[in-house]
N, C-alpha and C positions, 0 to 999 in steps of 0.2 A: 504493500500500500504506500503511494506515496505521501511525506505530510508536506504541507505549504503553511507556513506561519505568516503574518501580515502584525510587522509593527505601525501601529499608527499614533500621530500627537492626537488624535481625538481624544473622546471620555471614554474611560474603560468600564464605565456601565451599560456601554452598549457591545461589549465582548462576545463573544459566540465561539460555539466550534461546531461545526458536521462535517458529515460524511458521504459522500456523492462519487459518480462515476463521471468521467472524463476524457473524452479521445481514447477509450476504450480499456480506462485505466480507473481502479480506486483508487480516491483519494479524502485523505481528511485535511482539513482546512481549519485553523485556527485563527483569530483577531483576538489581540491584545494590546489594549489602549493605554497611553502615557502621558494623557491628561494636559499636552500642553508642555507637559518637563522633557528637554529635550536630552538632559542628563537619566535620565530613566528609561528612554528610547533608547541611549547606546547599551543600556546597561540590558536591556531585553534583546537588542538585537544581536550583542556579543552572547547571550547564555543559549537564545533559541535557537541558533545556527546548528546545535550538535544535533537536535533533534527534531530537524527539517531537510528536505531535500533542496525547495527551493527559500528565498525568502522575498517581502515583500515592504516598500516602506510606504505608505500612504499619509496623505496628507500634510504632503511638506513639499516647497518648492524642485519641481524636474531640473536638470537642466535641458534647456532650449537652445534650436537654434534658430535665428534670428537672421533672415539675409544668409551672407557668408559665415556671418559668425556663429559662434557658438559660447552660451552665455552659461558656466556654470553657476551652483550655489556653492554656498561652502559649508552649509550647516549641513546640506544634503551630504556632500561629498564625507564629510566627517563621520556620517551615521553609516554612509554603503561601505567604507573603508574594512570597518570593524568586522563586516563579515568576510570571512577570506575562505571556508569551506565548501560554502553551495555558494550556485544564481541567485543572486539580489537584485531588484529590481523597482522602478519605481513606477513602473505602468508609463515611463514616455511614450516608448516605440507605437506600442499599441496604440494607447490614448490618439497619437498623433494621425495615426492614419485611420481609426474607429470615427473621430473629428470629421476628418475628411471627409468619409463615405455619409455621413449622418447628415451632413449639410447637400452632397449630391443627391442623398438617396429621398430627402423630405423636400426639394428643389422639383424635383420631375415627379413623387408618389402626389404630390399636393397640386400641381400645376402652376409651375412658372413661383412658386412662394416668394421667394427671395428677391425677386427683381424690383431692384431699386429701392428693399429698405433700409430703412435708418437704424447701423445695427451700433450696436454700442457693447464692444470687449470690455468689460471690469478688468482685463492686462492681457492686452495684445503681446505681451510678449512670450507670457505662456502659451498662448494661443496664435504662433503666428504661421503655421498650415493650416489650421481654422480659417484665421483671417486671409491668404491668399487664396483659399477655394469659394469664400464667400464673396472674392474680389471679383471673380466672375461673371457676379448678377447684380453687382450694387456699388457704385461708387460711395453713397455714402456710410461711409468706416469711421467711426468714432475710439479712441484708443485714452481709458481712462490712467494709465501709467505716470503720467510726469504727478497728476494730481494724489495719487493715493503716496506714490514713492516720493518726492520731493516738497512737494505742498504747491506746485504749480500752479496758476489761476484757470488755465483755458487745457482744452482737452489735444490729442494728437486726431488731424483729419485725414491721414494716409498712410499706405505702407513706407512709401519713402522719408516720411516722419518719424515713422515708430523706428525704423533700421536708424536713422540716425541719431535718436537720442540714444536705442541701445546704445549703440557704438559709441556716443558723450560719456552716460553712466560707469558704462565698465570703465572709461580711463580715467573718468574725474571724481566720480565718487563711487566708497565702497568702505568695504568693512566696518567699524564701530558706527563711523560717520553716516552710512548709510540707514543701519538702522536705525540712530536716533532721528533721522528725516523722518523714517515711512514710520516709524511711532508716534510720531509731534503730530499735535491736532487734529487727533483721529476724528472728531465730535464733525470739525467744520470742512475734512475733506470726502467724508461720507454725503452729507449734505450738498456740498457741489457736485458730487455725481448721482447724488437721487436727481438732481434739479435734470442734467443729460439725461438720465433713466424715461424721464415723465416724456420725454420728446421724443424716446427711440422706437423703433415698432418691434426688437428680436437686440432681445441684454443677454451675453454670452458671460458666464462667470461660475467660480463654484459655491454652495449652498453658502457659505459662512459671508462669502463678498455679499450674495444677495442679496441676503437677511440682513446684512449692515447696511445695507442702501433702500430698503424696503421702507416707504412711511406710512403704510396704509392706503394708497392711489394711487402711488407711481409705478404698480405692477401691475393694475389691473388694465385685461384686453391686453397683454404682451406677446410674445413668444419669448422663453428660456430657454437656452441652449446650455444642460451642466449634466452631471452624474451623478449615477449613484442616489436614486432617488427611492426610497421606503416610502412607511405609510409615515411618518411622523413629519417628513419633507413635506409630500404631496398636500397632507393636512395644511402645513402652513401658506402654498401655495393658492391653495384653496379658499384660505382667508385674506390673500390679496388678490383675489380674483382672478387669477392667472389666466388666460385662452389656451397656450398650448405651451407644455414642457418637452422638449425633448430629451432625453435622457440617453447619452451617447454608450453608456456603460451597459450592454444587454443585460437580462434576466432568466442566466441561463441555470440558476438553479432556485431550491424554492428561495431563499433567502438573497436578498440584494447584497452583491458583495463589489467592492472598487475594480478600477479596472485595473491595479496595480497588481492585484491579487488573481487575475484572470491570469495575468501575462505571466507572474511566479509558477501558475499551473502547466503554462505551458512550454516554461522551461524547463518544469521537472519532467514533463513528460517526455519532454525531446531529451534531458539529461544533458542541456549544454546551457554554455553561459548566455548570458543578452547580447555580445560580442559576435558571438558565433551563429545569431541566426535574423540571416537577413527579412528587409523588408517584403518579398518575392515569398519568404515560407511564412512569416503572420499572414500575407493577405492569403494565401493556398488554404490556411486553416482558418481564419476568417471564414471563406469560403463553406468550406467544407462543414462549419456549424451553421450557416447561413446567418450569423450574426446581421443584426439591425437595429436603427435606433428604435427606442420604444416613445411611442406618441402618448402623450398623457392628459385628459383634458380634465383640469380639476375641478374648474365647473359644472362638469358633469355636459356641454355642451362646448362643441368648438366651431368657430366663427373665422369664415376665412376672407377675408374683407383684405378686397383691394381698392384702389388707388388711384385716381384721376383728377386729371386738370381742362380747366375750358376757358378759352380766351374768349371775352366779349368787352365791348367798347359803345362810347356813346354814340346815335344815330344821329343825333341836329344837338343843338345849342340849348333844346329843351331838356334834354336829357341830363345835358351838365348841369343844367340848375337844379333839376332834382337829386343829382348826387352831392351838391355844394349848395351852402345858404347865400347863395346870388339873389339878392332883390330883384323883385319882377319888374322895375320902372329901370332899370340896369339899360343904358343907351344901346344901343345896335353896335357900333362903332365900336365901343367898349368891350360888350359880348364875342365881335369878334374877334379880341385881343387874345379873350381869354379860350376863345378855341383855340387859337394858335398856339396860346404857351399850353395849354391840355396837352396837345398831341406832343408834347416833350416830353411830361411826367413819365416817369419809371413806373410799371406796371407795380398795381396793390391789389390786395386781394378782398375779392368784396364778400363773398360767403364761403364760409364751408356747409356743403351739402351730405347728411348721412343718413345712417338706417335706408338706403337704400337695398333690400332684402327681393330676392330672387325665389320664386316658388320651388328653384333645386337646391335655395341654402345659399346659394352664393351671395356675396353683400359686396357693396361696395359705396365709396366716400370719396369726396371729392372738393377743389374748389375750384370757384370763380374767380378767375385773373381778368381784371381791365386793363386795358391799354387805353390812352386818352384820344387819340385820336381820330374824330369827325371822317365819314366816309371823304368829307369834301375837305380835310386835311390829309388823309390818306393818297389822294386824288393826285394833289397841289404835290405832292413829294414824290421822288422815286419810288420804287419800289423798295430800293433796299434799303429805305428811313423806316417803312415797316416792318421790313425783315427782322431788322435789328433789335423793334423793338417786342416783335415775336418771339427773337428769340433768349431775351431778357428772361421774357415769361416762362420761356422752356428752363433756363437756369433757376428760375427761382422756383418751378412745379418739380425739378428735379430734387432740388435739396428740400423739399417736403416731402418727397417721397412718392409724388406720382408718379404712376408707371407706364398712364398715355394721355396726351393733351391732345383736343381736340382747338381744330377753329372756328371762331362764329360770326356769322352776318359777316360784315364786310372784307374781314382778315381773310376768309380764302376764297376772296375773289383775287385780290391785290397780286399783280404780278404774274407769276406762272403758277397762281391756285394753289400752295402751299409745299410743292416741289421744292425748292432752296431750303427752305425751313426745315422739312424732313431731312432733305441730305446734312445740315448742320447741325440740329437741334442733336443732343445725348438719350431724347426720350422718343417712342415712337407717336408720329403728328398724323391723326384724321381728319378731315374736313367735316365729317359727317354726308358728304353731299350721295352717299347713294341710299341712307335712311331717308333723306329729305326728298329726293323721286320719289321712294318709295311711298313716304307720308304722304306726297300733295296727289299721290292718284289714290291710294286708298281713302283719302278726304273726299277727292270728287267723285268716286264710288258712293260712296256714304252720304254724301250731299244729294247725290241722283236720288237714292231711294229715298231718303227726307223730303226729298219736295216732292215726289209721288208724281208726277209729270210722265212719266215713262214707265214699262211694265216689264216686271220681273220673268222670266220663265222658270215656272216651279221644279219642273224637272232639272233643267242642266244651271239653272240661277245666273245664267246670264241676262244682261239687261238689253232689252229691246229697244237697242237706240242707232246712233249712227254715231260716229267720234271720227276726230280727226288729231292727227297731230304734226302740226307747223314748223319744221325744222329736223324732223325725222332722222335724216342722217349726219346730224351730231352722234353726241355720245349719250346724253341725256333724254333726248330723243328716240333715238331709237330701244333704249328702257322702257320709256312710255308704251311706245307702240307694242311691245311684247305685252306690257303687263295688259294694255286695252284689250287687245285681241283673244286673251284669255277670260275675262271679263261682259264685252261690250259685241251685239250681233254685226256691225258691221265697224271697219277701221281705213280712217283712209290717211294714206300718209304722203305728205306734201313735203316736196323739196325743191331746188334750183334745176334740178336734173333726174328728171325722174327717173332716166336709164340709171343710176346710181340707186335709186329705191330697187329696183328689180331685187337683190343679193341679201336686202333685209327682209323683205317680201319671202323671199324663199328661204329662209332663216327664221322666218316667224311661223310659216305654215308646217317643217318640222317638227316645231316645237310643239304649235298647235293646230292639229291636222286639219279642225272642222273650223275654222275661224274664218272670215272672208275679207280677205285683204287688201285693196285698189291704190295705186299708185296715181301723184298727180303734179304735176309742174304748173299748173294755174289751177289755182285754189278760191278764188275769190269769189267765184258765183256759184264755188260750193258755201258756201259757209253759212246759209240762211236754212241748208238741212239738216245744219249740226245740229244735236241733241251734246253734242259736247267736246270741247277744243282744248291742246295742248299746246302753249306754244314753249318753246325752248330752241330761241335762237342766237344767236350770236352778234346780233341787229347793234346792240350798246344804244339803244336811246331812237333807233328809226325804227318807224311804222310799220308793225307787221303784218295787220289787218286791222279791216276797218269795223268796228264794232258795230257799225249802226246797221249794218247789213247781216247782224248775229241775230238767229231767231228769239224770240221771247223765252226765257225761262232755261235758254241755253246755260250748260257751267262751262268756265273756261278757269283751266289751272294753267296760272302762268310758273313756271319751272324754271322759265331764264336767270339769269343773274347777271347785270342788274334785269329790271325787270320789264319784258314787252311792252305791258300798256302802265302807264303810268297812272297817278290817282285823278287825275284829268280826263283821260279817255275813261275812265271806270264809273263818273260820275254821270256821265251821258248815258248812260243803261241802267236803272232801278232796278229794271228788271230780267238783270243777268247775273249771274253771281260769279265772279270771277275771286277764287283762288290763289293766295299765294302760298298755301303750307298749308301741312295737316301736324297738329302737335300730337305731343305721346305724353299718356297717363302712366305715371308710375309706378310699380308695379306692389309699391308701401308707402304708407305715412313717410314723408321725406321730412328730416327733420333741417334746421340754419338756412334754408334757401329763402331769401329775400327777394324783392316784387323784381320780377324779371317782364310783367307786361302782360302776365299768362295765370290762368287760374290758378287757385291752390294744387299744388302737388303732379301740375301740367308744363312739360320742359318743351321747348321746338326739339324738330327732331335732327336735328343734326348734334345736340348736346346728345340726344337718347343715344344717336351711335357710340358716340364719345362710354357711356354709361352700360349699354351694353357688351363691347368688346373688353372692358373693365370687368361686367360680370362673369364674362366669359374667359378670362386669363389670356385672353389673345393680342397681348403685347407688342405690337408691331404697327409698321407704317399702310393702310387698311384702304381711304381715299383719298387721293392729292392726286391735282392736276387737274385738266379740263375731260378728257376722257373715263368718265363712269362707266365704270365696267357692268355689265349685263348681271354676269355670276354673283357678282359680291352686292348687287341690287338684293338680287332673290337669296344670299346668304344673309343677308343683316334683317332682311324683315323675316326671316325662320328665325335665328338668332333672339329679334326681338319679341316673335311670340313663344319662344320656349322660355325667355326669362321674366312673361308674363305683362311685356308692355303694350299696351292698349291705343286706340286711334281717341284723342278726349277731347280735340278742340278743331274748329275748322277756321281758316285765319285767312282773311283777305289783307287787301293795300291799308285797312282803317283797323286792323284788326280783328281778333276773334269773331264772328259770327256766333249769337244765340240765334238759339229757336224763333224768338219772337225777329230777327232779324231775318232768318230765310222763311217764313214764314210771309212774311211783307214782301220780298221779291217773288213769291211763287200767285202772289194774290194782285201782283203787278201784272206778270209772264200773264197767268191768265185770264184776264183783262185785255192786255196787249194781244194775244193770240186770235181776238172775237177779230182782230181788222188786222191781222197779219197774213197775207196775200203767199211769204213764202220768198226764199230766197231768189236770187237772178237764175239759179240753177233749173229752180222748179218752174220759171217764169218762161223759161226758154224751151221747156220739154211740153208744156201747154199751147205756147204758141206756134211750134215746130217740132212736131213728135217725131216724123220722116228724118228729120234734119241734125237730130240730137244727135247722133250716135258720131254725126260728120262734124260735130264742131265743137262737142264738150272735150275736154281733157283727158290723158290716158285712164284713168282713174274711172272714167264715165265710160269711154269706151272697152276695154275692157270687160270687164263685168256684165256690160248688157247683152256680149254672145252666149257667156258660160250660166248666167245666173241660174236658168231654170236645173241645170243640170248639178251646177256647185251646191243649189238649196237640196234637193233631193239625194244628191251622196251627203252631204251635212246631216240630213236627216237619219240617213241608214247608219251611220256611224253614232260608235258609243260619246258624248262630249262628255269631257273637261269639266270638274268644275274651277270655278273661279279662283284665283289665289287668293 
C-alpha cells in the first residue's frame, strides 16, 4: 500500500486520513495541519518522510514561473529541503497545467465564457499560466500583487506588467524587508482590492485571499476560479452569493483533498521524483482519469449573463436639450454652437440595461454609449471624425467588459456602414441592419392584417394582396422580396434593369416554388395596384415614387437609409401608412433602460440584434456594410424568436403608431377608396385591354401569358407557410 502524507500550515482540526484506490494502486492518505507555525511544519515534514512514500506541502507559496523567470520562495524551499527520502511536492506542476485546462475546458463547455471579462488574479504571479490562457479571450487582466505585497495604490493591467514588477521584486526587494511590506496594513490593502473585486466579473485566488476580500456584495453574481472547495467553502460562498465556483482541484475521491496531495499520489505511484516526470506524463494521466474542473453553483442557480454595448447619438438639436438643461428661449445661432461643440464630446454612457433573460436561461446586460454628434454634424465631417469617435466607444465598451457593440441610427450609415470600425475596433461591431429588414417587413405584415383591408388565406396564411418592392437589386432589397414572396400572393420587383431582376427572380422561386414573381423596369403606373410597397434605394434624398398615385390604405415600408420619402411626402397621404421600422419586445422586465423614444420594455430592432447575438454567445462581427446578407436576414429573426423577442411597436417618420392611429388611416383608405378610380396601370388595361400586354412593363407582360397556368400548378402544389 502506498502512504502519501500532506503537510499543511492550515488548522489541524481539519486533519483526516483514508484509504482509497488509485491508478490501480492502494493507497492511504494522510493531512496533518501546523496551524500556521511554520517551525512545526519542518518538524512534521522531517519525522513523516520515514513513513510515506511520497510527500506533500500544501498551503504555502509554489514557486512560479513568471515570463522567463522563475521566482522561488524560501520558506517553501526551507520546508521541501528537509525531506531528502521520498517525492515532495507542492502540487505546482499539476496545479499549473489543471489551471490551464479548467479555464479552456469552462471557455468552450459554457460558450464563449470568458470573452472579454474583467478578470481580477488576487497574484498573478502565482497564477501566471492561468493568466496567459485567460489572455486568450480577454484583454482585461487585472493583477492584485504590487497592492497586497508592497502597499501599492493602483493594481497591474497586463502580462507585460506583472513580468516586470516580478523581475523589480526579486532584485529590489526581498527577504525580512519583504515581508514586513506584505504584512503592513493588511486592514487597508484588502479593502483596495474588494473595491477591484466589486468591478470584476471572474476573481481568481485561493479561499483565504477570498475570504479576506469578501465584504458581503462584492462577490455576489461573480465567477471564482480556486481549489479545493468542501462543504464548509461552498457554504461561505453561498452566503456571498456566489454565480459560479470553479474548482480546479477534481473530486476524485469521497473527501476533497488539495491538488498538492493528488500530485504526491502520483509520484508514489510512478515511484519517481517531480524532476523526473514530465509535463507530456501528468497531462497522459490527466487524461486517462478524465480529470475536470468541477462547476459549483452555490446558489443553487447559475446565471450566465453576457455582455453588450450600443452606440446611439442625438437626432436634431431637440434631442440635446433633452439630454442637457438648455432653456427653451436658447437663440438658434446659439443652439447651433452647441451642436457643434456636442459632436466633440467623448462618448458617456447613458444607461445600463439588465435582467434581460432569455426563455433558454441565457441573460444578458448591457449599455448605452452616446456619441454627440447630430446626423447633420456627422454629415458636415469626414467620415473618419466619426470613426474615431466610434471607436472611442469601442474602447471604452471594451474595458467594461462588453463582448459586442452594436451601431444605431445614424453611426452605421456614416461612411462604409460600419466596415472600418469593425476592422479596428478590439470588440466585434453589428449594425443590426438585417434585424431591422427583418422588423420593418414583419411590421408591415402585421400592419396589413390590423387594418383588415386585405384577406388572409386560411389554408396557406398568405395575404391576398399585391406588393412590390423598389430597388430590388440592392442588398436590402432583394431580402424584402424573399421575405414578401413567402408571405404576400403576388411580388413585383422593380429595378433600373430589369434583365438584372431575372437571377433574383429565379433565386426567389427556388426558394419559394408556388410564389409569383414579375419583374419590372417602369414601375410607376404600377403603383396604384399596390396593396403594399418596399422601397430600399440608394436614391440619398431623390424621388423615388410619387405617392399620390399610391392606392388608398396602401403600406409602404421604407427600408432605405436615409430614408425615401421624407416627413413631407408622408404628410400628403393620411391615408397611407408608411413605415419606417418595426421595434422588438423584450423578451423580460428590462431593468436601467431610460426613455429611448419607444415604449416601456420596447428597443428598435437593430439594438434587439445587438441583444440577441449577446444572448446567443455569438461574439463576432455579424452586419457591416451596405450589402445584407439574405442568410443572416432569416438567421437573426430565428435567433430572435428562439430567445423569445416579439414584433411590439410599428414606427413611422413621426413615430410609433397606436391603434387609435392606424385605425384613422384605415377609416381614411376607406373613404378614399369610395372615389378611387385605380392606378394608371389599371386605367390603361380599361381603356386598352388588346393593347396592355404591348405597352405595360416586363413585369405586366410576362405574367399575362403564364398566369392561368402558374395559378393552377400554384394551386396543385403543397404552399409554404409564411415566415
Amino acid at each position: 500500500m502506498k502512504k502519501v502524507v500532506t503537510v499543511t500550515l492550515g488548522s489541524s482540526e481539519q486533519d483526516f486520513e483514508f484509504k482509497t484506490k488509485f491508478l490501480g494502486q492502494e493507497f492511504q492518505v494522510r493531512r496533518l495541519g501546523a496551524d500556521m507555525d511554520t517551525s512545526k511544519a519542518w518538524e512534521l515534514m522531517r519525522r513523516e518522510q520515514a513513513k510515506a512514500d511520497a510527500m506533500a506541502l500544501g498551503e504555502i507559496s509554489d514557486h512560479y514561473n513568471v515570463g522567463t523567470r522563475t521566482i522561488t520562495h524560501r520558506q517553501t524551499v526551507r520546508l521541501t529541503k528537509v525531506v531528502t527520502r521520498v517525492p515532495v511536492t507542492t502540487g505546482a506542476t499539476l496545479r499549473r497545467l489543471l489551471q490551464v485546462r479548467a479555464v479552456r475546458h469552462v471557455h468552450k463547455e459554457l460558450g464563449n465564457y470568458f470573452t472579454n471579462n474583467i478578470v481580477l488574479f488576487l497574484s498573478g504571479i502565482r497564477n501566471w499560466d492561468m493568466a496567459v490562457a485567460m489572455s486568450d479571450y480577454t484583454r482585461n487582466l487585472n493583477f492584485a500583487d504590487p497592492v497586497f505585497q508592497t502597499g501599492a495604490p493602483a493594481l497591474l493591467t497586463s502580462l507585460q506588467q506583472l513580468e516586470l514588477y516580478a523581475k523589480g521584486k526579486s532584485l529590489m526587494i526581498g527577504g525580512r524587508r519583504a515581508d514586513m511590506l506584505e504584512s503592513a496594513l493588511t486592514g487597508l490593502k484588502n479593502k483596495r482590492v474588494a473595491m477591484a473585486a466589486a468591478k470584476a466579473h471572474v476573481i481568481v485566488g485561493t479561499f483565504q485571499e477570498l475570504k479576506a476580500v469578501a465584504d458581503g456584495k462584492n462577490l455576489a453574481g461573480k465567477t471564482l476560479i480556486t481549489s479545493a472547495v468542501g462543504e464548509e467553502r461552498l457554504k461561505f460562498f453561498k452566503d456571498q452569493k456566489v454565480n459560479l465556483v470553479i474548482d480546479v482541484s477534481p473530486k476524485l475521491f469521497d473527501r476533497v483533498v488539495g491538488i498538492s496531495t493528488i500530485e504526491a499520489m502520483i509520484l508514489a505511484a510512478l515511484d519517481k521524483p517531480a524532476n523526473e516526470v514530465s509535463d507530456d506524463d501528468f497531462e497522459e494521466i490527466i487524461h486517462e482519469l478524465d480529470i475536470k474542473p468541477r462547476l459549483l453553483h452555490p446558489t443553487g442557480k447559475f446565471r450566465n449573463i453576457r455582455r453588450f454595448a450600443f452606440v446611439i447619438h442625438p437626432l436634431s438639436q431637440e434631442y440635446i436639450r433633452k439630454g442637457f438643461p438648455i432653456p427653451k428661449a436658447t437663440p438658434k445661432f446659439l443652439m447651433d454652437r452647441v451642436e457643434q461643440i456636442a459632436a466633440y464630446m467623448p462618448p458617456i454612457v447613458y444607461c445600463k440595461m439588465e435582467n434581460i433573460v432569455s426563455p433558454t436561461g441565457a441573460e444578458a446586460e448591457g449599455w448605452l454609449i452616446t456619441v454627440g454628434g447630430t446626423p447633420r454634424e456627422m454629415l458636415s465631417h469626414s467620415p473618419e471624425f466619426t470613426y474615431r469617435r466610434l471607436l472611442a466607444a469601442a474602447d471604452m465598451a471594451e474595458k467594461m467588459g462588453a463582448q459586442i457593440m452594436g451601431l444605431g441610427a445614424f453611426t452605421k450609415v456614416v461612411g462604409d456602414a460600419g466596415i472600418t470600425v469593425a476592422r479596428r475596433a478590439r470588440i466585434p461591431i453589428t449594425t443590426g441592419n438585417s434585424y431591422s429588414a427583418s422588423g420593418a417587413l414583419w411590421a408591415a405584415a402585421d400592419a396589413m392584417r390590423r387594418m383588415g383591408l386585405v384577406k388572409i388565406d386560411p389554408k396557406t396564411r398568405k395575404v391576398a394582396a399585391k406588393t412590390m418592392v423598389i430597388g430590388a437589386s440592392g442588398s436590402i432589397g432583394s431580402v424584402s422580396a424573399r421575405l414578401l414572396a413567402m408571405a404576400f400572393d403576388e411580388v413585383y420587383i422593380a429595378g433600373r434593369d430589369a434583365k438584372k431582376l431575372e437571377p433574383l427572380k429565379a433565386s426567389i422561386l427556388k426558394d419559394t416554388p408556388d410564389a409569383k414573381v414579375f419583374t419590372t423596369d417602369d414601375y410607376d403606373n404600377l403603383l396604384g395596384d399596390m396593396d403594399m410597397i418596399v422601397t430600399s434605394t440608394s436614391g440619398a434624398g431623390k424621388k423615388v415614387l410619387d405617392i399620390m398615385k399610391v392606392k388608398p390604405g396602401c403600406v409602404i415600408t421604407d427600408v432605405a437609409r436615409p430614408l425615401d420619402l421624407p416627413p413631407s411626402e408622408v404628410k400628403k397621404r393620411p391615408d397611407v401608412l408608411v413605415i419606417e421600422s418595426g421595434e422588438i419586445e423584450l423578451p423580460s422586465p428590462v431593468k436601467g433602460l431610460k426613455n429611448i423614444g419607444l415604449p416601456p420594455n420596447v428597443v428598435y430592432a437593430c439594438l434587439a440584434e445587438t441583444i440577441v447575438l449577446a444572448l446567443e454567445g455569438r461574439f463576432e462581427v455579424f452586419t457591416i456594410g451596405r450589402d445584407t446578407e439574405w442568410e443572416k436576414v432569416k438567421e437573426i429573426y430565428k435567433l430572435g424568436r428562439k430567445h423569445g423577442m416579439k414584433l411590439a411597436a410599428i414606427a413611422g417618420v413621426n413615430g410609433v403608431f397606436t391603434d387609435k392611429d392606424i385605425a384613422k388611416v384605415v377609416t381614411l383608405a376607406r373613404k378614399a377608396r369610395k372615389t378611387w378610380k385605380g392606378g394608371d396601370g389599371a386605367k390603361a388595361r380599361k381603356a386598352a385591354p388588346r393593347k396592355a400586354a404591348a405597352k405595360a412593363p416586363a413585369a405586366a407582360r410576362k405574367p399575362a401569358k403564364k398566369a392561368a397556368a402558374a395559378s393552377s400548378k400554384a394551386a396543385a402544389r403543397s404552399p409554404r407557410q409564411s415566415a
